[in-house]
C-alpha positions, 0 to 999 in steps of 0.5 A: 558185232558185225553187219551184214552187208549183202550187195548185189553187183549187177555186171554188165547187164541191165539198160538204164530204164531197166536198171531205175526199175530193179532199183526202184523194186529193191528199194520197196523191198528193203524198205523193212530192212533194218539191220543188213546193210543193202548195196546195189552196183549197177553198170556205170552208165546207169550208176547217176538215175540209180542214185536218183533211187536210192538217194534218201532209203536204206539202199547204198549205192556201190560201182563195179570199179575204178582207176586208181588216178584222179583225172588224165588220158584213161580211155574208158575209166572213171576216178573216185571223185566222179562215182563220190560225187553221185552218192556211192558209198561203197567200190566193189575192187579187184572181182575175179572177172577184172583179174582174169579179163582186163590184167587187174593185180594185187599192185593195182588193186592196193592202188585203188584201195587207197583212192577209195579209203583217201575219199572217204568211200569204202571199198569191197575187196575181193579174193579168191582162188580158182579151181585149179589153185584149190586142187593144187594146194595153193589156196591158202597161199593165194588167198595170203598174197592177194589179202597182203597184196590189198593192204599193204601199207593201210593203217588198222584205221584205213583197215577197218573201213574196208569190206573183203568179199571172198569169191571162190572163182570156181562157184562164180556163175557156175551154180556151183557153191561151196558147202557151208563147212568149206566156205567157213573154213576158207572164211576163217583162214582169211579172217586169220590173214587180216589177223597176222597183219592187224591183230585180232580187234581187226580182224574181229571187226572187219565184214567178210563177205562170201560171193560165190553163187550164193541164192536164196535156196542157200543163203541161210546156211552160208550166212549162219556161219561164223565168218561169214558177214553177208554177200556179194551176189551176182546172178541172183542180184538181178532179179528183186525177188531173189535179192531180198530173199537173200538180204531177208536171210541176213536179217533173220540170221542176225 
Protein backbone atom coordinates (compact mmCIF):
# COMPACT_ATOMS: atom_id res chain seq x y z
CA UNK A 1 0.00 0.00 0.00
CA UNK A 2 1.21 3.46 -0.50
CA UNK A 3 2.10 6.36 1.87
CA UNK A 4 1.13 9.42 1.72
CA UNK A 5 3.57 12.03 1.42
CA UNK A 6 2.36 15.48 1.97
CA UNK A 7 5.13 18.01 1.62
CA UNK A 8 4.93 21.74 2.12
CA UNK A 9 7.64 23.80 -0.43
CA UNK A 10 8.02 27.03 1.05
CA UNK A 11 9.40 28.85 -2.23
CA UNK A 12 11.18 31.75 -1.52
CA UNK A 13 9.41 32.99 1.22
CA UNK A 14 10.17 33.16 5.12
CA UNK A 15 13.80 34.53 6.77
CA UNK A 16 15.49 32.36 8.90
CA UNK A 17 14.09 33.24 12.18
CA UNK A 18 10.77 32.80 10.66
CA UNK A 19 11.60 29.70 8.89
CA UNK A 20 12.93 27.78 12.78
CA UNK A 21 9.60 28.82 13.91
CA UNK A 22 7.28 27.49 11.12
CA UNK A 23 9.40 24.42 11.75
CA UNK A 24 9.24 24.17 15.19
CA UNK A 25 4.89 24.56 14.76
CA UNK A 26 5.07 21.94 12.08
CA UNK A 27 7.07 19.72 14.32
CA UNK A 28 4.44 20.09 17.48
CA UNK A 29 1.64 19.35 15.18
CA UNK A 30 2.82 16.43 13.53
CA UNK A 31 3.82 15.14 16.52
CA UNK A 32 0.66 12.63 16.33
CA UNK A 33 1.27 11.80 12.74
CA UNK A 34 1.84 8.27 12.22
CA UNK A 35 1.13 7.06 8.82
CA UNK A 36 1.56 10.38 6.48
CA UNK A 37 4.86 11.02 5.74
CA UNK A 38 5.72 14.72 6.57
CA UNK A 39 8.47 16.90 4.33
CA UNK A 40 8.98 20.34 4.85
CA UNK A 41 11.53 22.53 1.94
CA UNK A 42 12.37 25.79 3.40
CA UNK A 43 14.67 28.21 1.26
CA UNK A 44 18.45 27.18 1.22
CA UNK A 45 19.33 29.73 3.41
CA UNK A 46 17.39 28.76 6.00
CA UNK A 47 17.68 24.76 5.10
CA UNK A 48 21.06 24.01 7.83
CA UNK A 49 19.02 25.70 11.50
CA UNK A 50 15.68 23.96 10.07
CA UNK A 51 17.47 20.78 10.21
CA UNK A 52 18.52 21.51 13.53
CA UNK A 53 14.36 21.09 13.90
CA UNK A 54 13.45 18.37 12.71
CA UNK A 55 16.55 16.22 13.36
CA UNK A 56 15.28 13.39 15.57
CA UNK A 57 10.85 13.92 14.69
CA UNK A 58 8.68 12.59 12.21
CA UNK A 59 9.25 15.66 10.00
CA UNK A 60 11.72 14.92 6.91
CA UNK A 61 13.55 17.74 5.36
CA UNK A 62 13.38 18.40 1.82
CA UNK A 63 15.50 21.44 -0.80
CA UNK A 64 13.66 23.15 -3.45
CA UNK A 65 16.57 22.20 -5.97
CA UNK A 66 19.88 21.21 -6.88
CA UNK A 67 22.48 21.17 -9.81
CA UNK A 68 23.26 18.27 -11.20
CA UNK A 69 27.20 18.57 -10.96
CA UNK A 70 29.15 17.66 -7.50
CA UNK A 71 31.41 20.88 -7.12
CA UNK A 72 32.68 23.53 -9.78
CA UNK A 73 32.09 27.29 -11.03
CA UNK A 74 28.24 27.18 -10.62
CA UNK A 75 27.47 30.54 -9.31
CA UNK A 76 24.56 30.42 -7.08
CA UNK A 77 23.77 26.56 -7.06
CA UNK A 78 24.12 23.68 -4.55
CA UNK A 79 25.08 20.00 -5.14
CA UNK A 80 23.40 16.86 -3.52
CA UNK A 81 26.23 16.21 -1.34
CA UNK A 82 26.13 19.46 0.38
CA UNK A 83 22.00 19.32 1.09
CA UNK A 84 22.72 15.28 2.19
CA UNK A 85 25.12 16.44 4.57
CA UNK A 86 22.52 18.55 6.51
CA UNK A 87 19.92 15.48 6.78
CA UNK A 88 17.46 16.23 3.73
CA UNK A 89 15.92 13.45 2.84
CA UNK A 90 14.06 14.12 -0.05
CA UNK A 91 14.70 17.22 -3.62
CA UNK A 92 11.71 18.62 -4.87
CA UNK A 93 12.89 18.52 -9.15
CA UNK A 94 11.80 20.03 -12.17
CA UNK A 95 8.64 22.44 -10.30
CA UNK A 96 6.98 24.49 -13.11
CA UNK A 97 8.45 27.88 -11.57
CA UNK A 98 12.10 26.43 -12.36
CA UNK A 99 10.91 25.37 -15.83
CA UNK A 100 9.21 28.34 -16.66
CA UNK A 101 11.75 30.96 -15.11
CA UNK A 102 15.08 29.72 -14.80
CA UNK A 103 15.27 27.20 -18.56
CA UNK A 104 14.77 23.92 -16.11
CA UNK A 105 14.35 20.70 -19.24
CA UNK A 106 13.37 17.13 -18.97
CA UNK A 107 17.32 16.81 -19.96
CA UNK A 108 18.44 18.59 -16.80
CA UNK A 109 15.71 17.25 -14.76
CA UNK A 110 16.95 13.32 -15.40
CA UNK A 111 20.35 14.98 -14.61
CA UNK A 112 19.59 15.74 -11.44
CA UNK A 113 17.07 12.68 -10.78
CA UNK A 114 20.16 10.50 -10.97
CA UNK A 115 22.68 12.58 -8.49
CA UNK A 116 19.52 12.29 -6.32
CA UNK A 117 18.77 8.46 -6.63
CA UNK A 118 23.14 7.84 -6.85
CA UNK A 119 23.43 9.76 -2.95
CA UNK A 120 20.90 7.72 -1.70
CA UNK A 121 18.04 10.74 -1.56
CA UNK A 122 14.84 10.83 -2.99
CA UNK A 123 13.61 12.99 -5.30
CA UNK A 124 10.04 14.54 -6.03
CA UNK A 125 9.58 14.76 -9.56
CA UNK A 126 7.41 17.13 -10.75
CA UNK A 127 5.13 17.48 -14.12
CA UNK A 128 2.69 19.09 -15.30
CA UNK A 129 0.73 21.09 -18.29
CA UNK A 130 -0.24 24.60 -18.51
CA UNK A 131 -3.51 25.76 -19.34
CA UNK A 132 -3.11 26.47 -22.60
CA UNK A 133 -1.52 22.80 -23.13
CA UNK A 134 -4.99 21.47 -21.63
CA UNK A 135 -7.16 23.38 -23.73
CA UNK A 136 -4.99 22.40 -26.72
CA UNK A 137 -5.44 18.57 -26.31
CA UNK A 138 -1.69 18.08 -25.49
CA UNK A 139 -1.98 17.28 -22.09
CA UNK A 140 -1.47 13.66 -21.93
CA UNK A 141 1.46 14.33 -24.67
CA UNK A 142 3.04 16.74 -22.24
CA UNK A 143 2.68 15.03 -19.52
CA UNK A 144 4.21 11.42 -21.41
CA UNK A 145 7.64 13.52 -22.34
CA UNK A 146 8.16 15.16 -19.23
CA UNK A 147 7.44 11.69 -17.23
CA UNK A 148 9.68 9.73 -20.13
CA UNK A 149 12.07 12.57 -19.98
CA UNK A 150 12.82 12.20 -15.92
CA UNK A 151 13.30 8.60 -16.17
CA UNK A 152 14.98 7.83 -18.56
CA UNK A 153 17.60 5.07 -18.36
CA UNK A 154 16.54 4.77 -14.31
CA UNK A 155 16.28 1.28 -13.20
CA UNK A 156 12.75 -0.17 -11.85
CA UNK A 157 15.03 -0.03 -8.67
CA UNK A 158 16.12 3.80 -8.88
CA UNK A 159 12.12 3.89 -10.06
CA UNK A 160 10.85 3.10 -6.93
CA UNK A 161 12.70 5.27 -4.98
CA UNK A 162 11.24 8.23 -6.56
CA UNK A 163 8.17 10.45 -5.78
CA UNK A 164 5.97 12.24 -8.87
CA UNK A 165 4.18 15.42 -7.98
CA UNK A 166 1.93 16.12 -10.71
CA UNK A 167 1.20 20.01 -10.46
CA UNK A 168 -1.39 21.35 -13.09
CA UNK A 169 0.77 24.91 -13.87
CA UNK A 170 -2.74 26.36 -14.27
CA UNK A 171 -3.92 25.72 -10.39
CA UNK A 172 -0.46 26.76 -8.89
CA UNK A 173 -1.12 29.69 -6.83
CA UNK A 174 -3.88 30.75 -8.92
CA UNK A 175 -6.93 29.30 -5.91
CA UNK A 176 -7.71 27.44 -8.85
CA UNK A 177 -7.81 23.66 -8.45
CA UNK A 178 -9.03 20.88 -10.35
CA UNK A 179 -12.06 19.01 -9.29
CA UNK A 180 -11.51 15.80 -7.75
CA UNK A 181 -12.67 13.66 -11.08
CA UNK A 182 -10.28 15.76 -13.40
CA UNK A 183 -7.15 15.46 -11.02
CA UNK A 184 -8.02 11.53 -10.80
CA UNK A 185 -8.07 11.05 -14.34
CA UNK A 186 -4.77 13.11 -14.91
CA UNK A 187 -3.64 11.19 -11.97
CA UNK A 188 -4.32 7.89 -13.73
CA UNK A 189 -3.20 8.59 -16.88
CA UNK A 190 0.58 9.19 -15.36
CA UNK A 191 0.19 6.26 -13.18
CA UNK A 192 -0.34 4.47 -16.52
CA UNK A 193 2.93 6.43 -18.23
CA UNK A 194 5.37 4.73 -15.23
CA UNK A 195 3.06 1.70 -16.11
CA UNK A 196 4.06 1.42 -20.14
CA UNK A 197 7.91 2.08 -18.86
CA UNK A 198 8.01 -0.45 -15.50
CA UNK A 199 5.33 -2.25 -15.58
CA UNK A 200 2.30 -2.41 -13.17
CA UNK A 201 4.55 -3.45 -9.65
CA UNK A 202 5.90 0.07 -10.27
CA UNK A 203 3.82 1.89 -11.12
CA UNK A 204 1.61 0.34 -8.19
CA UNK A 205 4.10 1.36 -5.68
CA UNK A 206 5.32 4.47 -7.08
CA UNK A 207 3.62 7.90 -4.72
CA UNK A 208 2.05 10.37 -6.99
CA UNK A 209 1.39 13.36 -5.60
CA UNK A 210 -1.08 16.31 -6.47
CA UNK A 211 0.06 20.13 -6.06
CA UNK A 212 -2.10 22.19 -7.65
CA UNK A 213 -3.55 24.72 -4.83
CA UNK A 214 -4.47 22.15 -2.59
CA UNK A 215 -5.98 23.58 0.93
CA UNK A 216 -7.69 22.19 3.56
CA UNK A 217 -11.32 23.13 2.46
CA UNK A 218 -10.26 20.25 -0.42
CA UNK A 219 -7.93 18.07 0.42
CA UNK A 220 -9.99 15.34 1.91
CA UNK A 221 -11.66 14.99 -1.77
CA UNK A 222 -8.45 14.98 -3.64
CA UNK A 223 -6.84 12.61 -1.21
CA UNK A 224 -9.53 10.00 -1.31
CA UNK A 225 -8.62 9.54 -4.82
CA UNK A 226 -7.47 6.58 -5.96
CA UNK A 227 -3.97 7.85 -7.42
CA UNK A 228 -3.61 10.36 -5.60
CA UNK A 229 -1.00 9.41 -2.85
CA UNK A 230 -0.52 13.09 -0.84
CA UNK A 231 0.54 16.50 -1.71
CA UNK A 232 2.93 19.11 -2.68
CA UNK A 233 1.64 22.09 -1.19
CA UNK A 234 2.68 25.56 -1.67
CA UNK A 235 0.82 28.54 -0.24
CA UNK A 236 -1.04 26.70 2.38
CA UNK A 237 2.58 25.06 3.46
CA UNK A 238 3.21 28.40 4.89
CA UNK A 239 1.03 28.64 7.76
CA UNK A 240 0.98 25.49 10.70
CA UNK A 241 -2.44 25.51 10.93
CA UNK A 242 -3.48 24.93 7.45
CA UNK A 243 -0.38 22.54 6.87
CA UNK A 244 -1.40 20.04 9.30
CA UNK A 245 -4.86 20.33 8.27
CA UNK A 246 -3.74 18.97 5.19
CA UNK A 247 -1.33 16.36 6.63
CA UNK A 248 -4.38 15.25 9.23
CA UNK A 249 -6.61 14.75 5.91
CA UNK A 250 -4.12 12.35 4.79
CA UNK A 251 -3.99 10.66 8.03
CA UNK A 252 -7.73 10.03 8.03
CA UNK A 253 -8.05 9.07 4.62
CA UNK A 254 -5.50 6.05 4.95
Amino acid sequence: MRKYIIAGNWKMNKTVAQSVELAKAVVEAAKGIKNTEVVIAPTFLATAKVADVVKGTNVKLAVQDVHFEDQGAFTGKVSVDMVKDLGVEYIILGHSEQRQYFGETDVSVNKKVKKTLAAGLKPIICIGETLAERQGGTLETVLRTQVTGAYAGLSEADALNTVIAYEPVWAIGTGVTASDEQAQDTQAFVRSTVKEIYGEKVSESITIQYGGSMKPDNAAGLLKQKDIDGGLIGGAALKADLFIAIVTAAEQSV
